[in-house]
ZADO-1210 file (C-alpha; in nm, 4 decimals, padded with zeros to 6 digits):
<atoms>
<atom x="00.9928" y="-02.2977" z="-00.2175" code="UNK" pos="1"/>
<atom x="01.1831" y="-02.6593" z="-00.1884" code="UNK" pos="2"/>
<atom x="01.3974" y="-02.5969" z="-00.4797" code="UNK" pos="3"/>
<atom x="01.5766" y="-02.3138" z="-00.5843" code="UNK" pos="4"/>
<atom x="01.3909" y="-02.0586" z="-00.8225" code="UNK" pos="5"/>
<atom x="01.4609" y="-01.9954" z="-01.1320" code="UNK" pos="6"/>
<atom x="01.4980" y="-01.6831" z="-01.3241" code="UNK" pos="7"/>
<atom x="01.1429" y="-01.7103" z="-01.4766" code="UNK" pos="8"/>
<atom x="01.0063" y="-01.7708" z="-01.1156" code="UNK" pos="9"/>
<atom x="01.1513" y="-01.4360" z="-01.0187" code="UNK" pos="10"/>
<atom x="01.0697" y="-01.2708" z="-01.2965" code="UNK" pos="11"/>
<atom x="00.7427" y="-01.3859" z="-01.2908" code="UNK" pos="12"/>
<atom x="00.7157" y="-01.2793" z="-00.8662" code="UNK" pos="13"/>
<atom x="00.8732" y="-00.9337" z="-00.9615" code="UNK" pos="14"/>
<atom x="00.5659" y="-00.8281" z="-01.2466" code="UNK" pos="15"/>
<atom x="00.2800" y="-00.9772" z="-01.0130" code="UNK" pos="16"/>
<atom x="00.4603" y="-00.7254" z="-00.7126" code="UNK" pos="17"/>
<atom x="00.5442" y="-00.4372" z="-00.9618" code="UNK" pos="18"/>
<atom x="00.1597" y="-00.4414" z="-01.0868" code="UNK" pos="19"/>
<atom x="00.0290" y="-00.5121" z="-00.7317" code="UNK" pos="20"/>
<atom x="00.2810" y="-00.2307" z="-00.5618" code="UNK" pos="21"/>
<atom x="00.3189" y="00.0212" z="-00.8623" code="UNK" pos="22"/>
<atom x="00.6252" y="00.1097" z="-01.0142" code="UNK" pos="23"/>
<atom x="00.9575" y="00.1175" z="-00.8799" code="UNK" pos="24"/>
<atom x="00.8088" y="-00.1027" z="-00.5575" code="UNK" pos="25"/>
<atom x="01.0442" y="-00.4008" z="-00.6859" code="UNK" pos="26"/>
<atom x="01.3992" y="-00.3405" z="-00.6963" code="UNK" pos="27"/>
<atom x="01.6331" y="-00.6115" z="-00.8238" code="UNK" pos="28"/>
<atom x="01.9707" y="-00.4900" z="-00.9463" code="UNK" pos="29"/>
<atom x="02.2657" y="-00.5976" z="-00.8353" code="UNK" pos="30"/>
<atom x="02.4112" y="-00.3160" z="-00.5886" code="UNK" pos="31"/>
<atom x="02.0231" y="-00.3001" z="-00.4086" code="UNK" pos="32"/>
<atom x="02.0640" y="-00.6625" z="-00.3485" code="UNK" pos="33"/>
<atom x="02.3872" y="-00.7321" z="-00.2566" code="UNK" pos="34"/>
<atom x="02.3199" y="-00.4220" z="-00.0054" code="UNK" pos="35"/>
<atom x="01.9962" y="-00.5911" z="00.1627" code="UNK" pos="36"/>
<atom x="02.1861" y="-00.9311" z="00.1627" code="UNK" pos="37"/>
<atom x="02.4065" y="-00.8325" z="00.4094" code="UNK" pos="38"/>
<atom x="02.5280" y="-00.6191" z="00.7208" code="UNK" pos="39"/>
<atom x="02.7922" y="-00.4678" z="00.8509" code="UNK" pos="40"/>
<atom x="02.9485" y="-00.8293" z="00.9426" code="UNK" pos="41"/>
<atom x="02.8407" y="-01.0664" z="00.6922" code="UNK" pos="42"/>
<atom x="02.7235" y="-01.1226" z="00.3870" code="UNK" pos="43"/>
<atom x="02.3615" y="-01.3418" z="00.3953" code="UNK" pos="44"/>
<atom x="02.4175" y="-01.6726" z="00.3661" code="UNK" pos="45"/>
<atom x="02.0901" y="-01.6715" z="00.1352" code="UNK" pos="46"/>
<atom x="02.1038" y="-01.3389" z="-00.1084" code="UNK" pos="47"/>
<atom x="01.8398" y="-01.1437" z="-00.1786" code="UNK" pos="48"/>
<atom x="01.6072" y="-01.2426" z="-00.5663" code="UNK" pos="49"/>
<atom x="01.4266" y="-00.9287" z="-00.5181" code="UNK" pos="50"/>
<atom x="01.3750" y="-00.6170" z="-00.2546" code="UNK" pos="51"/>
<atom x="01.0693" y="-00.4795" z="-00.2581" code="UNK" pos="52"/>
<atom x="00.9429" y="-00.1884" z="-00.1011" code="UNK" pos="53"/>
<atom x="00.5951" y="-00.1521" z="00.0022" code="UNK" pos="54"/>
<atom x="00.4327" y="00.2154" z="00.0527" code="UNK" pos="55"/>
<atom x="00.1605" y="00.1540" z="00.3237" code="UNK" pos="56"/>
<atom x="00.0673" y="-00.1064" z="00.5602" code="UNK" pos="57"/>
<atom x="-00.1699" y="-00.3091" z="00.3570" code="UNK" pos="58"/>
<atom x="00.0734" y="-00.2886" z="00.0836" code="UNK" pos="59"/>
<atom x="00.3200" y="-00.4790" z="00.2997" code="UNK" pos="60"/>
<atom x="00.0072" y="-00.7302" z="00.3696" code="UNK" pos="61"/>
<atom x="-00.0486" y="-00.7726" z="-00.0213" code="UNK" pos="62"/>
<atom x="00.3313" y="-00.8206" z="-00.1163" code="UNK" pos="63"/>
<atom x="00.3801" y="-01.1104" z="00.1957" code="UNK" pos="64"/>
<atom x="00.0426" y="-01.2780" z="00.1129" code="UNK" pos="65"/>
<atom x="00.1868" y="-01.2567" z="-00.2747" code="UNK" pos="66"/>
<atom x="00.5232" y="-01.4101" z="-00.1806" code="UNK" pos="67"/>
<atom x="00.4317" y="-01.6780" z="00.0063" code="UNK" pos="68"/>
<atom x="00.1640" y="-01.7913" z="-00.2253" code="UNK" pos="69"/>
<atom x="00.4520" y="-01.8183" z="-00.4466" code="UNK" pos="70"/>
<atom x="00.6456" y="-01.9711" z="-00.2583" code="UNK" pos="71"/>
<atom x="00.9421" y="-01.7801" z="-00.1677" code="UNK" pos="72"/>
<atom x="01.0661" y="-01.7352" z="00.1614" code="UNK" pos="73"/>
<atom x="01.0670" y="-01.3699" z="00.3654" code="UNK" pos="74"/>
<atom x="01.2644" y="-01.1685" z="00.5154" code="UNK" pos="75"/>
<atom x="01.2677" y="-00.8192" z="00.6557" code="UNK" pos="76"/>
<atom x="01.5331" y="-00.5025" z="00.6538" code="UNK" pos="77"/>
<atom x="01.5014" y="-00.2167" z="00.8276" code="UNK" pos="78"/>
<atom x="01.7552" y="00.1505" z="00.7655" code="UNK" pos="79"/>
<atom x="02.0172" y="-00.1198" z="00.8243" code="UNK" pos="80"/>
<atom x="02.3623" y="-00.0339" z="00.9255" code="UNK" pos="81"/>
<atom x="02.5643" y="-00.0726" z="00.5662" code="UNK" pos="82"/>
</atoms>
């Protein structure tokens, strides 16, 4: 995306993932995504709109090919260390 979304963009992202993933795939409140914007060093320069958290393989496939198409930049988190 070449501007910066909106909240209706997100929104709009986050029900096309939730009904594409099922429920409780998307998380978006605050604590989740202050905790996947960061590490133990830093904050992210770019915080996080929305986490979401695919349940099998081609549901990670799905949710990046969703994303994208959208417009939104990716990035991944693993267990993390925070």
């Amino acid at each position: 995306m070449n501007k910066e979304p909106t909240q209706a963009d997100i929104d709009a992202l986050s029900t096309r993932l939730e009904a594409l993933l099922g429920p409780g795939s998307v998380l978006r409140d605050e604590a989740t995504l202050q905790l996947v914007s960061s590490d133990v060093y830093s904050a992210g320069a770019y915080p996080a709109v929305l986490c979401v958290r695919p349940s099998s393989v081609d549901s990670v496939a799905e949710a990046v090919r969703t994303i994208t198409a959208a417009g939104f930049k990716i990035t991944t988190r693993g267990g993390g260390m925070t």
